[in-house]
C-alpha positions as CSV (number, residue, x, y, z in Angstrom):
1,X,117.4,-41.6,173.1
2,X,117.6,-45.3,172.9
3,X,118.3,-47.8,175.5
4,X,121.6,-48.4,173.9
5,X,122.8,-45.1,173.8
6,X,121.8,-43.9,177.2
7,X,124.0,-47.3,178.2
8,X,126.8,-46.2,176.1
9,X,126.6,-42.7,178.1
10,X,126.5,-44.1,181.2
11,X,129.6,-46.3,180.8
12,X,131.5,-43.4,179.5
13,X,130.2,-41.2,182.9
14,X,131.5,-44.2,185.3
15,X,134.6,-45.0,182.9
16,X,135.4,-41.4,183.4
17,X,134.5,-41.0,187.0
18,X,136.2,-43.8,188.4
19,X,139.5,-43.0,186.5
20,X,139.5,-39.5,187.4
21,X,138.8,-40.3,190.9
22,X,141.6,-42.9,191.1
23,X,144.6,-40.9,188.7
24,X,143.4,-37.5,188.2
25,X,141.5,-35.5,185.5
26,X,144.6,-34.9,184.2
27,X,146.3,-37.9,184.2
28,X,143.7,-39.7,182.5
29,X,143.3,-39.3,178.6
30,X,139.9,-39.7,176.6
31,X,141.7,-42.6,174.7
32,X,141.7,-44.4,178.2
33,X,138.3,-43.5,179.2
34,X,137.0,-45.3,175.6
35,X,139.0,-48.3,176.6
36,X,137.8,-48.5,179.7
37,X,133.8,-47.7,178.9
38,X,134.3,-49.8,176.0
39,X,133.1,-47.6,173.6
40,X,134.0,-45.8,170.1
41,X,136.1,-42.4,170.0
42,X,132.4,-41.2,167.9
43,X,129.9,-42.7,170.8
44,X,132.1,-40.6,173.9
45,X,132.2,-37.5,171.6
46,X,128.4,-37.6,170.7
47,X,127.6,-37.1,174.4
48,X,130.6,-35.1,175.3
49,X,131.9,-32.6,173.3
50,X,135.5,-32.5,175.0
51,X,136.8,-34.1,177.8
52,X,136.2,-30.6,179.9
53,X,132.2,-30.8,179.6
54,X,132.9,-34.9,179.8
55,X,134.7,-33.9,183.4
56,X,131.5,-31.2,184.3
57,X,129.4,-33.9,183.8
58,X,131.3,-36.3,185.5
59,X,131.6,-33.6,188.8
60,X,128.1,-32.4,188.8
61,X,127.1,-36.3,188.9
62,X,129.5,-37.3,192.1
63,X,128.2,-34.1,193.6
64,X,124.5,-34.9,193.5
65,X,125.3,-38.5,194.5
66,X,127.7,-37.9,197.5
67,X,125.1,-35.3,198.4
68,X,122.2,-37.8,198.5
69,X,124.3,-40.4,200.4
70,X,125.7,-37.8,203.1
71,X,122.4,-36.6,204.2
72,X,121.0,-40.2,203.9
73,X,124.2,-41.3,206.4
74,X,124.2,-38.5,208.9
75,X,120.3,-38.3,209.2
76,X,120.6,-42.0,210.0
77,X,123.2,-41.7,212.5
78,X,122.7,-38.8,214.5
79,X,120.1,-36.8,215.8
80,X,121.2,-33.8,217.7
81,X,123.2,-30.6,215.3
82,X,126.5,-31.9,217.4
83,X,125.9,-35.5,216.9
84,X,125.5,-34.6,212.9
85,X,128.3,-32.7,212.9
86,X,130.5,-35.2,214.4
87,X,128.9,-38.0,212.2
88,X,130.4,-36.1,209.1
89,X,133.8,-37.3,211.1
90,X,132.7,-40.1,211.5
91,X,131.7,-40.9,207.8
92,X,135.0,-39.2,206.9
93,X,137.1,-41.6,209.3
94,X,135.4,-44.4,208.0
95,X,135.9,-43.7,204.3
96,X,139.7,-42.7,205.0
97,X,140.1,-46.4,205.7
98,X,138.7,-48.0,202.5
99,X,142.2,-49.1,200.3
100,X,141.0,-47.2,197.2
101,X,140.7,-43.7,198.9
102,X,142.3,-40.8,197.1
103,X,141.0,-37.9,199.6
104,X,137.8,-35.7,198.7
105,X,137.5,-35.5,194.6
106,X,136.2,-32.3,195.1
107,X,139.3,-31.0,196.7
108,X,141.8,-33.0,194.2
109,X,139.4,-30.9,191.2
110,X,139.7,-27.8,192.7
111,X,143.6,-28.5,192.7
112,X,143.7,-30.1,189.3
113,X,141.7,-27.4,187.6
114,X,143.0,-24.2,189.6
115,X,141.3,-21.9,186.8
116,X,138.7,-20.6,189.3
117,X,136.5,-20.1,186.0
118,X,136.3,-23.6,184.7
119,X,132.8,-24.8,185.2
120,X,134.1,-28.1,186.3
121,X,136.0,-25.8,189.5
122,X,133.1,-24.0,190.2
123,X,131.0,-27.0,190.6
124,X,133.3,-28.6,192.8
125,X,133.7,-25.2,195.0
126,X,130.4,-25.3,195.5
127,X,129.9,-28.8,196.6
128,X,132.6,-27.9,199.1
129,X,130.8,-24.6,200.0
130,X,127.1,-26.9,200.6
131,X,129.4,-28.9,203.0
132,X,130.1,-25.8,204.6
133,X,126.8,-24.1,204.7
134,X,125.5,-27.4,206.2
135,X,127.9,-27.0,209.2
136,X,126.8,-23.7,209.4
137,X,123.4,-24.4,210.1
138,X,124.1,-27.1,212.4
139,X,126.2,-24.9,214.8
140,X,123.5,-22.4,214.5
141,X,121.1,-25.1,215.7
142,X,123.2,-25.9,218.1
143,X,123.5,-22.8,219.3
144,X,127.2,-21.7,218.9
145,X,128.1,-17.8,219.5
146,X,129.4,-17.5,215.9
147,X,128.1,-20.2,213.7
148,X,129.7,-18.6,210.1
149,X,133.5,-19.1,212.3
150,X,132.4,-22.4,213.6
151,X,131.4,-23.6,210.3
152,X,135.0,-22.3,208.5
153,X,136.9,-24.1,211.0
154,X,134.8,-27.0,210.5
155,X,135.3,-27.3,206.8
156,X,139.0,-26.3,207.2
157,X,139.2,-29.5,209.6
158,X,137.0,-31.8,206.9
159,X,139.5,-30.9,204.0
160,X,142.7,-31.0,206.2
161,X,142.1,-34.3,207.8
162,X,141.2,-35.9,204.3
163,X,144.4,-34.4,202.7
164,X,146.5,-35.2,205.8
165,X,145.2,-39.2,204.8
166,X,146.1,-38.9,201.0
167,X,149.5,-37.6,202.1
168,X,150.4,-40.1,204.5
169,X,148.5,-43.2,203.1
170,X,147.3,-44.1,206.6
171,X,146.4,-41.3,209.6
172,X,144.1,-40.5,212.2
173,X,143.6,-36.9,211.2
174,X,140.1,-37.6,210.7
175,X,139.9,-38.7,214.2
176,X,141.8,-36.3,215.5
177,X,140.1,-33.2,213.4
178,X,136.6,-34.9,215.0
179,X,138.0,-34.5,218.4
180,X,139.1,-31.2,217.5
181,X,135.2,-30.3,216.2
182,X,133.8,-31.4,218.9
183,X,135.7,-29.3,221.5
184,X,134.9,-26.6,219.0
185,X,131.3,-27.0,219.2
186,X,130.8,-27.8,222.7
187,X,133.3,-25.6,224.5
C-alpha cells in the first residue's frame, strides 16, 4: 500500500467513527462518511466492501483503542483491586461530563445492530464482556465472596449509569453507581 492510500483509509476509519459515535450507525449513510473523509465513493469501497465490514472495522478499532487507554488510566490512578475498580467510575464520571458524550458506543452498537450474529455486535459484546472479566478479576483480587456476582453487578452499574447520562443529558448516575460499587465491594 502507498502512503496515500493508507491516508485515504484512515480518513474513511475516523470519518466513519466519529459520525457513528455522534448519530448512529444507522443514521449515518456512506455518502456522508465520503463527504466527511473527503474521499471518492471508489477509494471508501476499495477498503470496505459495504458499510457493515466499514462499521466492523470501525468497532474493532475503538475497542483496541479504548482498551489501551483504560488500562493506561486505571493503572495510573489506582493501585489497590478497589481503588481500580472505583477508578473505572471515576473515568466514567469524568467522560459523562465532556459536551460531546453520547454514552458507551459499545452499548449504542449492541442496540443499533440487535442481530446477535452481526460481526460488528459480537465485537462490541465482547468489548463489553473484557470490561466485565476485568472487574471480575479485580474483586477476586480483592477478595470478594463471589467475584463472577460482583463483577455482573458491576458491569450492570457501568452500562446503567452511562445510559442513565445519555438519557438525561446531565446526571450523577456515574457517581452515584460508584458509590453504589464501592459499598458492593467493601461491604
Amino acid at each position: 500500500m502507498t502512503a496515500v492510500t493508507e491516508g485515504a483509509r484512515e480518513r474513511i476509519l475516523r470519518a466513519a467513527d466519529e459520525l457513528f459515535y455522534s448519530r448512529g450507525i444507522r443514521n449515518v449513510g456512506i455518502d456522508e462518511v465520503i463527504a466527511h473523509a473527503d474521499v471518492a465513493k471508489a477509494t471508501l469501497y476499495k477498503h470496505f466492501e459495504s458499510k457493515d465490514l466499514l462499521v466492523l472495522e470501525c468497532l474493532r478499532r475503538r475497542s483496541v483503542e479504548a482498551r489501551r487507554r483504560f488500562l493506561e488510566s486505571i493503572e495510573k490512578r489506582a493501585t489497590t483491586p478497589v481503588e481500580r475498580v472505583l477508578a473505572i467510575f471515576d473515568r466514567l464520571e469524568a467522560t459523562c461530563g465532556k459536551t460531546d458524550f453520547r454514552g458507551c458506543a459499545f452499548v449504542n452498537a449492541v442496540v443499533e445492530l440487535a442481530d446477535p450474529n452481526h460481526p460488528a455486535h459480537q465485537v462490541a459484546v465482547e468489548h463489553k464482556h473484557a470490561l466485565q472479566d476485568y472487574m471480575r478479576l479485580q474483586a477476586e483480587e480483592a477478595g470478594v465472596k463471589d467475584p463472577d456476582d460482583v463483577a455482573s453487578t458491576l458491569a450492570l452499574l457501568y452500562d446503567g449509569a452511562a445510559v442513565a447520562v445519555q438519557r438525561d443529558c446531565k446526571s450523577d448516575a456515574a457517581h452515584r453507581a460508584r458509590t453504589a460499587a464501592e459499598k458492593l465491594l467493601t461491604s
